[in-house]
FIFIMI-5131 format. One line per 2 residues: their letters; for each residue x, y, z of N, C-alpha, C. Coordinates in Angstrom, 2 decimals, m for minus. Each point is the difference from the previous one (the first is absolute). Example, Ala and Ser with C-alpha at 12.3 -4.5 7.8 and 13.67 -1.06 7.14 Angstrom:
# FIFIMI-5131
AS) 13.19 m5.69 7.80 m0.89 1.19 0.00 0.90 1.20 0.00 ~ m0.35 1.05 m0.72 0.82 1.19 0.06 m0.77 1.09 0.73
# end
This chain:
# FIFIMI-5131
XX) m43.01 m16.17 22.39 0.21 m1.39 0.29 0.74 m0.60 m1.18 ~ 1.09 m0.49 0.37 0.89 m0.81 m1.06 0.25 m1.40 0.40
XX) m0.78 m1.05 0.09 0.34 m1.25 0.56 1.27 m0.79 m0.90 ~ 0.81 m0.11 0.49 1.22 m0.95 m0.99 0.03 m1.20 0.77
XX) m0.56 m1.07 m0.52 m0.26 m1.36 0.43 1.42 m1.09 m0.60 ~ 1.05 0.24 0.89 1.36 m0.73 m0.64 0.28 m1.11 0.63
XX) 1.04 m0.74 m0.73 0.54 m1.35 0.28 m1.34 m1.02 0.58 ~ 0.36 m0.63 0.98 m0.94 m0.69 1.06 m1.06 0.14 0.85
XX) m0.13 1.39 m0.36 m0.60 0.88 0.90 m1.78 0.25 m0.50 ~ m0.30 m0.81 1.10 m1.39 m0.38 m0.74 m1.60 0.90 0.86
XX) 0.44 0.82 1.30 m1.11 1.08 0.24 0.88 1.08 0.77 ~ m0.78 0.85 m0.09 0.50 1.22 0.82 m0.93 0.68 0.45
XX) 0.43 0.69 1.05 m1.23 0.81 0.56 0.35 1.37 0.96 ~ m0.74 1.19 0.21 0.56 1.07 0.77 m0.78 0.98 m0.42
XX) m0.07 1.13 1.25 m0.60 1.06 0.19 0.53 1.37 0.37 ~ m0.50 1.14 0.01 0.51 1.08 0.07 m1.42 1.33 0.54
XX) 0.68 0.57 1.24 m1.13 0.62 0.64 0.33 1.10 m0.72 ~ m0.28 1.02 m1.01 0.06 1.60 m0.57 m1.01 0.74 0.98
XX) 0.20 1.21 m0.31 m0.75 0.80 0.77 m1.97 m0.35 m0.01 ~ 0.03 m0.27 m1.11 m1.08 0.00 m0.66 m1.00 m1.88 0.46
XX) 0.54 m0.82 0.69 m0.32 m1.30 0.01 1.27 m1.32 m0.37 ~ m0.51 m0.90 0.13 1.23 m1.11 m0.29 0.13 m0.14 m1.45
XX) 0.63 m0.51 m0.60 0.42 m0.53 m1.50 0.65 m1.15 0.11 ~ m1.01 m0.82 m0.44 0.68 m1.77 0.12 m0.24 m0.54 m1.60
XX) 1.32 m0.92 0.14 0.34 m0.59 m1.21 m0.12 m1.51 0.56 ~ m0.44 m1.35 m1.41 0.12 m1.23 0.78 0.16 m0.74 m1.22
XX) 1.19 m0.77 m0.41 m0.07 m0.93 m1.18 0.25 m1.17 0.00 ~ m0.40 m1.00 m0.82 m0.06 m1.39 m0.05 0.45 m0.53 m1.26
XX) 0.82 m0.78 m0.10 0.50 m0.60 m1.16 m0.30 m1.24 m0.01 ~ m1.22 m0.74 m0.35 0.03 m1.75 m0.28 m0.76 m0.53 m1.11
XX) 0.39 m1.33 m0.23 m0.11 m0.45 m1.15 m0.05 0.90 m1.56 ~ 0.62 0.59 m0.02 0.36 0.78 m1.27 m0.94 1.58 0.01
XX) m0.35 0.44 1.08 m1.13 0.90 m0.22 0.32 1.26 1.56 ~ m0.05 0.86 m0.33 0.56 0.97 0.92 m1.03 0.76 0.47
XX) m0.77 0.36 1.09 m0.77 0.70 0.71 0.68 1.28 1.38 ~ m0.58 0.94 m0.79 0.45 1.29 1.08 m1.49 0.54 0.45
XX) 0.27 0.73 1.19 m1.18 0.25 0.73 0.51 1.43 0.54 ~ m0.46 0.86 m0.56 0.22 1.17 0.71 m0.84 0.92 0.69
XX) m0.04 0.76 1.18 m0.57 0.97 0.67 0.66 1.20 m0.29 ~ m1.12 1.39 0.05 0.46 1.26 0.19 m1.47 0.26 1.11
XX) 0.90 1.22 0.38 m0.84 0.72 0.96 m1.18 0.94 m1.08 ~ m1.31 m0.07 0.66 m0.82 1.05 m0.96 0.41 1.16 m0.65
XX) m0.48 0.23 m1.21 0.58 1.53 m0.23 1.27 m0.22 m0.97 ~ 0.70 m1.20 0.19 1.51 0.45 m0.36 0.22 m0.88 m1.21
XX) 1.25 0.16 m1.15 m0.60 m0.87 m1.01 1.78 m0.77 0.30 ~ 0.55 m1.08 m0.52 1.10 m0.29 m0.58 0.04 m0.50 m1.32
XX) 1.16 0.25 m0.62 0.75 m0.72 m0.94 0.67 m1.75 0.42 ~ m0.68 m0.96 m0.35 m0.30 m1.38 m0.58 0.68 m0.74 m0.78
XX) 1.58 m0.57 0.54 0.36 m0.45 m1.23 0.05 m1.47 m0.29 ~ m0.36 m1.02 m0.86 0.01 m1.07 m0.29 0.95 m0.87 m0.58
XX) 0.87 m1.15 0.83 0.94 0.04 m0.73 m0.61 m1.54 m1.15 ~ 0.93 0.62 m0.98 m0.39 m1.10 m1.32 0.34 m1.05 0.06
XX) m0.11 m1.10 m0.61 0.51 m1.31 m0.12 1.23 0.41 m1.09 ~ 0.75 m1.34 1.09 1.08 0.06 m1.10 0.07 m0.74 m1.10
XX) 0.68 0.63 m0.95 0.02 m0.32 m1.63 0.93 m1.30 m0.35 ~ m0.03 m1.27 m0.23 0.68 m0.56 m0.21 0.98 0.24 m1.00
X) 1.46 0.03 m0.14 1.29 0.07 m0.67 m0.12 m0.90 m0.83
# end
């Protein structure tokens, strides 16, 4: 899971049936604070990625 939360773009959401069960991703961007919600099917692990705040210039 790599959520890239760009421009205006303030939730996203989507799923994926693998052999193994669904894999759903779900993110929210408001008031300055970002929430992801993820599912895996039992058994199975993923890699999680968080994206950072950006660094002011």
């Amino acid at each position: 899971m790599d959520p890239r939360p760009v421009g205006g773009l303030t939730r996203a959401e989507g799923s994926y049936h693998t052999p193994y069960g669904v894999v759903s991703a779900r993110w929210v961007r408001e008031k300055g604070r970002f929430r992801l919600d993820v599912e895996l099917p039992p058994n199975t692990t993923a890699q999680v990625r968080v994206p950072a705040a950006a660094r002011p210039k």
